[in-house]
C-alpha positions as CSV (number, residue, x, y, z in Angstrom):
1,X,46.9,-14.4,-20.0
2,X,43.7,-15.2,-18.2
3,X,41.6,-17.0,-20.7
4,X,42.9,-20.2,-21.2
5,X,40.5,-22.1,-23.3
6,X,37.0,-21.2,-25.5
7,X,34.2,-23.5,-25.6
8,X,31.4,-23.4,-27.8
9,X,27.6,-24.4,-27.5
10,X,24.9,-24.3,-30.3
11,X,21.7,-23.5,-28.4
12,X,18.2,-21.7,-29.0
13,X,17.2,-17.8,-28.7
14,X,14.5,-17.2,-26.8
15,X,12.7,-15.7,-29.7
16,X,12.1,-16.2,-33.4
17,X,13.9,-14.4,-36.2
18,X,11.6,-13.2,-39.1
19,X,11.3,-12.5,-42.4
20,X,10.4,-8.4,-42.1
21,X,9.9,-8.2,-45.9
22,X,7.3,-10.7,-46.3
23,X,5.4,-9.2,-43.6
24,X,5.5,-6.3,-44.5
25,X,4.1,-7.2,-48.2
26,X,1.4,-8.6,-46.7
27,X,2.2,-12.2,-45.0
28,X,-0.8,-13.1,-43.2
29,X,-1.0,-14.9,-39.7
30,X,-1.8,-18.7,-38.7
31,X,-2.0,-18.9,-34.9
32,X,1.8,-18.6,-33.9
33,X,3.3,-18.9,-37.9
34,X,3.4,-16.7,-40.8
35,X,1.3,-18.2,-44.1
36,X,3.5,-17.7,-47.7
37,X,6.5,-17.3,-49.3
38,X,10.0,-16.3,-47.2
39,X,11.0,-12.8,-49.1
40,X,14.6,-12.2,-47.4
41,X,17.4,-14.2,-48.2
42,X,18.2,-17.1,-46.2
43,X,14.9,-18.0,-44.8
44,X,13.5,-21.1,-45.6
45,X,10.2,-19.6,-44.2
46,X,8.7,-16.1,-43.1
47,X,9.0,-17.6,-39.5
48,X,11.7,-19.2,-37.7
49,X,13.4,-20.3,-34.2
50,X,16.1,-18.5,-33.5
51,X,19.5,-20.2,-33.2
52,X,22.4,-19.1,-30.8
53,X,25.9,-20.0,-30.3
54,X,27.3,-19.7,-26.8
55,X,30.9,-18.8,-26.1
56,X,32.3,-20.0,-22.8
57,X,35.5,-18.4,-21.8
58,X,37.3,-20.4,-18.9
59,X,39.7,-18.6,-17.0
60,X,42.4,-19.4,-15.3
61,X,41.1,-20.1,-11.3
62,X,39.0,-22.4,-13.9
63,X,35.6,-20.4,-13.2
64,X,33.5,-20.0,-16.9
65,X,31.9,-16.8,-18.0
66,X,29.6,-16.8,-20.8
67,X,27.3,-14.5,-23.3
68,X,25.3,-15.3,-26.0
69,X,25.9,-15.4,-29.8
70,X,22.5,-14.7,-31.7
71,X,21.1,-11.7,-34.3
72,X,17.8,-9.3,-33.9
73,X,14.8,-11.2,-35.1
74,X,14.8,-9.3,-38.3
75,X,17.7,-10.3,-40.1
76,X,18.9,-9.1,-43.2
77,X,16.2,-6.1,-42.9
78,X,17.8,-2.6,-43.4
79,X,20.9,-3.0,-43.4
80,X,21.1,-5.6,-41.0
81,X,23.4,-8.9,-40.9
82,X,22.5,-12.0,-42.6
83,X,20.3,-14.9,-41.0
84,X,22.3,-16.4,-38.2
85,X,23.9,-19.3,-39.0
86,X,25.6,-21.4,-36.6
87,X,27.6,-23.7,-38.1
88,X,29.3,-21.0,-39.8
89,X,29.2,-18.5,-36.9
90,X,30.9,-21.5,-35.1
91,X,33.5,-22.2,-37.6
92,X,34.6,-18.5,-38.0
93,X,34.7,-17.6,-34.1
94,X,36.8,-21.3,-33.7
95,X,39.3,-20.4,-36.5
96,X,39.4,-16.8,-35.9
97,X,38.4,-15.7,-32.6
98,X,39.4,-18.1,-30.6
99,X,43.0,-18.1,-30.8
100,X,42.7,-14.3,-30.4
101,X,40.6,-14.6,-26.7
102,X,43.7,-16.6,-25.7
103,X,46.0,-13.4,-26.3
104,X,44.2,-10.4,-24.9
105,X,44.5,-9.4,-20.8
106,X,40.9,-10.3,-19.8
107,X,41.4,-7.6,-17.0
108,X,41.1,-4.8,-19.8
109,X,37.5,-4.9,-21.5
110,X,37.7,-2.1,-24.1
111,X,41.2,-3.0,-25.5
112,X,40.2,-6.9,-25.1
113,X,37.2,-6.4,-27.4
114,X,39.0,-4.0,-29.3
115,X,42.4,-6.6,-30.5
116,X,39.4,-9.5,-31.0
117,X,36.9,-7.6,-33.0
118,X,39.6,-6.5,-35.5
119,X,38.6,-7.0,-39.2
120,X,39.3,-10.1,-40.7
121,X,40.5,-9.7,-44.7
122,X,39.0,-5.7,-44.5
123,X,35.9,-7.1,-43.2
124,X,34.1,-6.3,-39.9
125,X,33.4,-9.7,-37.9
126,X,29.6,-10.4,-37.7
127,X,27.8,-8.4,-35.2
128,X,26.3,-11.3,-33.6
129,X,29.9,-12.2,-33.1
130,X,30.9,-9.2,-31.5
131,X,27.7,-9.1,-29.2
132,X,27.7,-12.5,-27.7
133,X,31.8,-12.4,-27.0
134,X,31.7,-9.0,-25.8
135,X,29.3,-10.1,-23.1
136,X,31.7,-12.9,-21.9
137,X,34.6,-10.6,-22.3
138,X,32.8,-8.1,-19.6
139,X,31.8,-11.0,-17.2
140,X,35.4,-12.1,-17.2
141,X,36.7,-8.1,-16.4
142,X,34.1,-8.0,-13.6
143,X,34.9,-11.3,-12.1
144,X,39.2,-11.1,-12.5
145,X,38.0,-7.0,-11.1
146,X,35.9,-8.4,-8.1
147,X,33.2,-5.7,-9.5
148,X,30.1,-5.8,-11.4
149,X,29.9,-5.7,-14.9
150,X,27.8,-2.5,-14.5
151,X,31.2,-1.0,-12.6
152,X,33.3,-1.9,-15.3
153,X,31.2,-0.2,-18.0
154,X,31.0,3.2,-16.1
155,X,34.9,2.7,-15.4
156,X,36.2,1.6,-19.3
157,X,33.8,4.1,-20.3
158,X,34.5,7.2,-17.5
159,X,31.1,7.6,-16.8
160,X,29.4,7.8,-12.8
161,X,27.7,4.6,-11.3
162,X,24.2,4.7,-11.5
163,X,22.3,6.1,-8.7
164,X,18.8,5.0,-9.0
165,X,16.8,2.1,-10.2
166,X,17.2,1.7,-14.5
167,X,13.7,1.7,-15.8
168,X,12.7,-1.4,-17.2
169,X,11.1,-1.3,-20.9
170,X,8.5,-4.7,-22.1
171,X,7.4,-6.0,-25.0
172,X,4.4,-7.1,-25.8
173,X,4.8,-9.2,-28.5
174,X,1.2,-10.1,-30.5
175,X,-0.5,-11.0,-27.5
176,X,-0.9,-7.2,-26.7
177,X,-3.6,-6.9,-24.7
178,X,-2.9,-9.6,-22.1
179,X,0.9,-8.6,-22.0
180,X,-0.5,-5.3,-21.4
181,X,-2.5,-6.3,-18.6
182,X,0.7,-7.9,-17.1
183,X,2.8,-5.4,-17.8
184,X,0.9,-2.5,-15.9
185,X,0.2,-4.9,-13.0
186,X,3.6,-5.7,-12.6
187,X,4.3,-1.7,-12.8
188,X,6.5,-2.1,-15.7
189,X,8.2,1.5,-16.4
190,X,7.8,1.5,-20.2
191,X,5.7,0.0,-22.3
192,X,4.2,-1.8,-24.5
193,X,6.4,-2.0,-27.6
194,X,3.2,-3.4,-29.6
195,X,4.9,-4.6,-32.2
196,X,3.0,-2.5,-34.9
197,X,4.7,-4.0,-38.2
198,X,2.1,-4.6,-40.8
199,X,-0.5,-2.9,-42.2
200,X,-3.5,-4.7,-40.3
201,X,-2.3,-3.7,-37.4
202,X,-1.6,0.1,-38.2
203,X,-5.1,0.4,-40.1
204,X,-6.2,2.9,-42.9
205,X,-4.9,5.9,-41.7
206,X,-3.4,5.2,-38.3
207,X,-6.9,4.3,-36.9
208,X,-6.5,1.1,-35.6
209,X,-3.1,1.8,-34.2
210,X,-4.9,4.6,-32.3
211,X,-7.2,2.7,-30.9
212,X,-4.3,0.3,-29.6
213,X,-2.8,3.6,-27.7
214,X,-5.9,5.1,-26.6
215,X,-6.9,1.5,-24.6
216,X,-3.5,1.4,-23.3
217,X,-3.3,4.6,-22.1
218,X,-7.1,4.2,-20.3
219,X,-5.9,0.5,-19.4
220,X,-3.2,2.3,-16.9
221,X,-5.3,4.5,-15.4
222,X,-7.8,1.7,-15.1
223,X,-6.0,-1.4,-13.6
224,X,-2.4,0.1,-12.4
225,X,-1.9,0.8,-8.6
226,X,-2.0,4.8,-7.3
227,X,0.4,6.8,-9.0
228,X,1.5,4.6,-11.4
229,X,2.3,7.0,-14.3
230,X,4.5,4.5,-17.3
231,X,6.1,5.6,-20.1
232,X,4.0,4.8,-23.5
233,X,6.8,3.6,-26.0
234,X,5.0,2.1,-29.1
235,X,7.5,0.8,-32.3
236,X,5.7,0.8,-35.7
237,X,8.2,0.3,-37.9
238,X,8.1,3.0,-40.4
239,X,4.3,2.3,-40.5
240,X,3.2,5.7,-40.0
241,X,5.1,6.9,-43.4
242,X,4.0,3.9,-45.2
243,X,0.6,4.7,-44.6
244,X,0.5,8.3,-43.9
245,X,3.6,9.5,-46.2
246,X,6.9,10.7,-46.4
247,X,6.2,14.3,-45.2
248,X,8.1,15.3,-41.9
249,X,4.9,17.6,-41.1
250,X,2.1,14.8,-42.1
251,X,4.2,12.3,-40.0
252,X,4.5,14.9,-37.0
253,X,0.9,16.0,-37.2
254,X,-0.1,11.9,-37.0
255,X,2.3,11.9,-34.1
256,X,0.5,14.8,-32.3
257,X,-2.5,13.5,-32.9
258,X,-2.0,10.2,-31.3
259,X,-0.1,12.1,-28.4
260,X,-3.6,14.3,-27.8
């Protein structure tokens, strides 16, 4: 086999994982920070760094490939895993799936991640797990392949190479307007994200949400070079039937409305 040891490294995400609950009830903002009460369990409060666990596979011409062990910044929201934790992450992937990466053929991606992401006692292993391992699975397919992890996706997976450029999709984050500003000179392909996920910044009714696409859209036309003609992808988090309602044809209408 071609993996002949694991190694492990606690690190930091390059984010924050949040409590989505308590923002959504109403948590207000401090600068950076979120004031009040963590809702969700396992958050000590509404705001925290993310944590990350990195999994080194060494191979056996002794090169290291590695991904990234980390969850989506709202955990335990809808469905979602737990709050990472990384001692735990760290014991479960050292007694579990490590001994399994010493067993699979590293050349083969699918059936790698498909013998180490088996269920342990009827349970499916943590997607965090699953996500940062299957990145250093790929890395070591591409390099034992020669090829590009992008090649070994569209080969494992029988679909054709790519034949143009992948657009590239920002996020703005809460400092909207400036990212904005960055994103359009930099002729980002989508944007902005917005991060719309509290009732302040939706408004009564939608408005101020609105207004945020409206100056987007003229900030485009306004500061980006000749031609320049982005997507305008805006998440806001089931704001619109929160504060608009659960109607398909109210929520459509909104949508329409915001489109015009």
């Amino acid at each position: 086999m071609q993996i002949t040891d694991v190694l492990l490294a606690p690190g930091n995400g390059a984010f924050f994982y949040d409590d989505q609950e308590a923002i959504r009830s109403g948590a207000t903002q401090d600068g950076f920070i979120y004031v009040g009460a963590p809702t969700t369990p396992g958050f000590d409060s509404i705001r925290i760094p993310a944590s990350s666990l990195s999994v080194g596979l060494v191979l056996t011409d002794e090169t290291v490939v590695w991904g990234d062990m980390m969850n989506v910044q709202y955990s335990g929201a809808g469905g979602r895993d737990t709050l990472f934790d990384t001692n735990q992450i760290l014991k479960l992937t050292s007694r579990v799936v490590a001994p399994r990466l010493l067993d699979v053929d590293a050349h083969r991606f699918r059936n790698s991640c498909a013998k180490v992401f088996e269920p342990v006692e009827h349970l499916r292993l943590p997607l965090a797990v699953e996500y940062g391992v299957s990145q250093a699975l790929l890395r070591a397919a591409a390099h034992l392949q020669r090829k590009t992890m992008a090649e070994i996706i569209c080969a494992e997976f029988d679909l054709p190479l790519p034949t143009c450029r992948v657009p590239i999709y920002c996020q703005s984050g809460d400092s909207r307007e400036i990212n904005v500003d960055k994103m359009i000179l930099k002729g980002v392909d989508v944007l902005p994200h917005g991060l719309i996920n509290s009732r302040q910044k939706f408004g009564t009714d939608g408005q101020t949400f609105m207004e945020f696409v409206k100056w987007v859209a003229t900030r485009t036309r306004q500061i980006g070079r000749p031609g320049y003609h982005p997507v305008l992808h805006f998440d806001v988090y089931g704001w619109i039937g929160q504060e608009i309602g659960l109607e398909p044809q109210s929520i459509a209408d909104f949508i329409c409305k915001v489109a015009d």
